[in-house]
C-alpha positions as CSV (number, residue, x, y, z in Angstrom):
1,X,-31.6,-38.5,61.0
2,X,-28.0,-38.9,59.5
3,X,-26.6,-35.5,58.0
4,X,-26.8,-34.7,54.6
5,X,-23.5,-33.7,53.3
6,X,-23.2,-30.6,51.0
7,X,-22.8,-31.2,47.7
8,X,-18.9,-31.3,46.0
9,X,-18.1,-28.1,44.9
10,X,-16.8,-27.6,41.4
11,X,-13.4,-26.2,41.5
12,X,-11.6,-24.8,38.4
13,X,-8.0,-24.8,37.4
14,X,-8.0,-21.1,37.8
15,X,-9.3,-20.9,41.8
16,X,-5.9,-22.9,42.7
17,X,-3.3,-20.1,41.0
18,X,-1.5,-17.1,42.5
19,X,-3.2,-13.8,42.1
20,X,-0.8,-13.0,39.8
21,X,-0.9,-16.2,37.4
22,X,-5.0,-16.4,37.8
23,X,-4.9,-12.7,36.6
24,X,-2.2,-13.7,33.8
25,X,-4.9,-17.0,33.0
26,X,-8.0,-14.6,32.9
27,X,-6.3,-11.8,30.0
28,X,-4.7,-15.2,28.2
29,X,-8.6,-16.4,28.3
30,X,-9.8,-13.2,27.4
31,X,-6.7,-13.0,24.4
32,X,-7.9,-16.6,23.0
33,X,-11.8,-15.3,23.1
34,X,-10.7,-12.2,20.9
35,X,-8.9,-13.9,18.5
36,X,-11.4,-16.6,17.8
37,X,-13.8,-13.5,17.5
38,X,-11.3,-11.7,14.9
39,X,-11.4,-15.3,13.1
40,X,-14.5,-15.2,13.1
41,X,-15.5,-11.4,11.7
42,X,-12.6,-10.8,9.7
43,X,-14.3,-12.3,6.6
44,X,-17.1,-9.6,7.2
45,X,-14.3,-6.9,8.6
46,X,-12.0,-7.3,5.5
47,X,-13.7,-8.2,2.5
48,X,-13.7,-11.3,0.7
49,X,-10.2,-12.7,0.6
50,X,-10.3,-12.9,-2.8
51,X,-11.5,-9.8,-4.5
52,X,-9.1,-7.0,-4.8
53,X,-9.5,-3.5,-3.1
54,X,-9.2,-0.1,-4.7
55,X,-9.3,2.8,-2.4
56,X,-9.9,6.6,-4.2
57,X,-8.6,9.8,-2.8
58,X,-9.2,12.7,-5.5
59,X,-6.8,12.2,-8.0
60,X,-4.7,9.4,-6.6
61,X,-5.9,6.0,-5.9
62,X,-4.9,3.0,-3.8
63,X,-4.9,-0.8,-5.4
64,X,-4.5,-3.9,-3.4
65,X,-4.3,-7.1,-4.8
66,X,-7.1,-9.6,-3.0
67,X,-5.8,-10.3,0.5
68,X,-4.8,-14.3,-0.4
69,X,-2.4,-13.2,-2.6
70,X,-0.1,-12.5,0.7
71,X,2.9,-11.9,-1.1
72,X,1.7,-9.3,-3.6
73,X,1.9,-5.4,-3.2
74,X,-0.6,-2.8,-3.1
75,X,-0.2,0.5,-5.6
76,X,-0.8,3.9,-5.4
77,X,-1.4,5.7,-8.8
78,X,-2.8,8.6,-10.4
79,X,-3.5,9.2,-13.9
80,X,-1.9,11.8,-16.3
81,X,-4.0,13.9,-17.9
82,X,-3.5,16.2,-21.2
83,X,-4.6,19.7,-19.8
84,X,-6.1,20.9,-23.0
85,X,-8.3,17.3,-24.1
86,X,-8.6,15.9,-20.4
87,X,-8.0,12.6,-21.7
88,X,-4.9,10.1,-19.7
89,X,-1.7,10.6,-21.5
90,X,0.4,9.3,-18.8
91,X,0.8,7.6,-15.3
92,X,2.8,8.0,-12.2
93,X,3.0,4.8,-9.8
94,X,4.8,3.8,-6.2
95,X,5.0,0.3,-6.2
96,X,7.0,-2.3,-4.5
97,X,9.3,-4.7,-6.4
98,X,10.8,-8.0,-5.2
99,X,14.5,-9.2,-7.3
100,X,15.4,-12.6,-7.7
101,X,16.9,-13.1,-4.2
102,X,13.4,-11.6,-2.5
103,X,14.7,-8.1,-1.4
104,X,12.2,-5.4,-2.0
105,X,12.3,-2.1,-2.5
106,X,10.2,1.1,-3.5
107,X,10.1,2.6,-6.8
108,X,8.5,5.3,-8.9
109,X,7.2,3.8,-12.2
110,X,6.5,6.7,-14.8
111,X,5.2,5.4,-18.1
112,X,4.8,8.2,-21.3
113,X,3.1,8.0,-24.4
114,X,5.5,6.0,-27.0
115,X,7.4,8.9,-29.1
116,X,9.3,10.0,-26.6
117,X,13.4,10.5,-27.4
118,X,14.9,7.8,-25.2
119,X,18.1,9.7,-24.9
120,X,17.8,12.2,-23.1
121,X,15.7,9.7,-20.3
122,X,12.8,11.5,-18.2
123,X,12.3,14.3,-15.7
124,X,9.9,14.3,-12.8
125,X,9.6,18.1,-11.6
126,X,8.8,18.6,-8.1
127,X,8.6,22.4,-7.1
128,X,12.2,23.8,-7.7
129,X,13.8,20.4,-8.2
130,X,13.8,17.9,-11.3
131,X,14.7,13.9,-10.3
132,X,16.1,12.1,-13.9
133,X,15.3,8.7,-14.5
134,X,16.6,6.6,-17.8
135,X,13.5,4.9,-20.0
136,X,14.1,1.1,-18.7
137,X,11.3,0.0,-21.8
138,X,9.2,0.7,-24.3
139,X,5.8,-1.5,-25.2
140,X,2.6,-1.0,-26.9
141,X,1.3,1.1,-23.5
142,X,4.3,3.7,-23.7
143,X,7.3,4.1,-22.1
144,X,8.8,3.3,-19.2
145,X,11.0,5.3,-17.0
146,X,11.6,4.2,-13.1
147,X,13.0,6.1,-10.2
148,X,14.0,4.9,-6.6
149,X,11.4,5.6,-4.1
150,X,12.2,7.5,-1.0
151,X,10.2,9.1,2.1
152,X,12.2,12.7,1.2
153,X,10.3,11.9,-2.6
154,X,7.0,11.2,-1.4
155,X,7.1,13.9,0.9
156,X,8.3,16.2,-2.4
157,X,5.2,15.3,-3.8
158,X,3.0,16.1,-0.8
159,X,4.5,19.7,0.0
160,X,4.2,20.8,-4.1
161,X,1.6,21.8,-6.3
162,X,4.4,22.8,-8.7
163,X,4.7,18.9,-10.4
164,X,5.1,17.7,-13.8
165,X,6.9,15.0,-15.9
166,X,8.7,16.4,-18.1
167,X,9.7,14.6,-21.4
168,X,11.9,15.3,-24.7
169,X,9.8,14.8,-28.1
170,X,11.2,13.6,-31.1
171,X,12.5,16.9,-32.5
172,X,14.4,17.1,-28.9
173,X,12.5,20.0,-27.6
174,X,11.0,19.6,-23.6
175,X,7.1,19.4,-23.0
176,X,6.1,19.5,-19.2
177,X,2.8,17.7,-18.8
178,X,1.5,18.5,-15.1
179,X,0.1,16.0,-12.5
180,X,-1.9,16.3,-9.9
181,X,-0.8,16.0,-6.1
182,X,-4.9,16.5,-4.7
183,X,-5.5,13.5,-2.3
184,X,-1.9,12.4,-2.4
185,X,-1.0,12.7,1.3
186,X,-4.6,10.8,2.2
187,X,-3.9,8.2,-0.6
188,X,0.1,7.8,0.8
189,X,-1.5,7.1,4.6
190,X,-3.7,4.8,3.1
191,X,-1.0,3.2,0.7
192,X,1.4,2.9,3.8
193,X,-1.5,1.3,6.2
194,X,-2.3,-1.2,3.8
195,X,0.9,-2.6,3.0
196,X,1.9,-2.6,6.8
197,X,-1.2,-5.1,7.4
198,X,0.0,-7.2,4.5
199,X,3.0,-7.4,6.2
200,X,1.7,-8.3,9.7
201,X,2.1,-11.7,11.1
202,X,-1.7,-12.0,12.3
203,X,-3.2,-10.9,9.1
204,X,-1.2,-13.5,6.9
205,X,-2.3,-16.3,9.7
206,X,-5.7,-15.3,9.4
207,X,-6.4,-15.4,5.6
């Protein structure tokens, strides 16, 4: 009786490697099995990609534009409220802006019931200190004063209950209308998180 060979063995790509390049192979395979997952999910993970996100913490919240719009900003604003009617008078926003040559940078958008003297420009009160800022408009909404954004601001704003704009009327005499700083710090994590994803190489590949 002639001898029956064994059957050819099916050797992989990987069996014929190094230790150190099969190992090297195995975490690439293991990379390329993640990703496709994380392509797969992030629809469900994320949200639709194009319905935007708002985010509420207490008094502060956090507004993302939908996630195709890769080159847009998120916001983080809280609403001013009259302390004797309850009703929004006013609003105070960190956004991002982006000049002609594409450079951003931070600012604090304030904008004030219209009836404001422009003059004399607008104070934002944090604790023991007062930041100026010159109107830059007036529309229909009110006006609008901006200041430069900075960590040492933001971190003004966590550390203070103490906060108020503060504003010159018509006749030239100061009114200090308070805002709220509850759910800042949460809101400014959240704020910071979002707009360091929308900044990330992967995420913009992936919408």
């Amino acid at each position: 009786m002639s001898e029956i060979s064994p059957p050819p063995t099916r050797t992989s790509f990987v069996d014929g490697l190094p230790p150190a390049a099969k190992n090297a192979a195995m975490w690439a395979g293991l990379f390329v099995v993640g990703a496709l997952l994380g392509w797969i999910g992030r629809g469900v993970i994320a949200g639709p990609a194009d319905v935007p996100t708002v985010q509420v913490y207490q008094d502060w919240r956090v507004i993302c534009p939908a996630r195709k719009d890769k080159d847009k900003h998120c916001t983080l604003v809280s609403d001013v409220a009259d302390p004797q009617t309850g009703q929004a008078v006013a609003s105070l926003s960190i956004v991002t802006e982006v000049d002609k040559d594409k450079k951003s940078s931070k600012v604090v958008v304030v904008n004030v019931p219209l009836g404001v003297a422009l003059e004399p420009g607008l104070g934002l009160k944090l604790g023991g200190d007062t930041k100026s800022a010159a109107y830059k408009t007036c529309v229909e909404g009110g006006c609008v004063a901006v200041l430069p954004d900075s960590d040492e601001l933001e971190k003004s704003i966590s550390d203070t209950t103490d906060t108020s704009i503060v504003v010159a009327g018509l006749d030239n005499k100061s009114v200090a209308v308070p805002f709220s700083t509850k759910g800042f710090a949460d809101a400014r994590k959240a704020y910071k998180n979002s707009e360091a994803k929308r900044a990330n190489l992967w995420w913009r590949l992936w919408i």
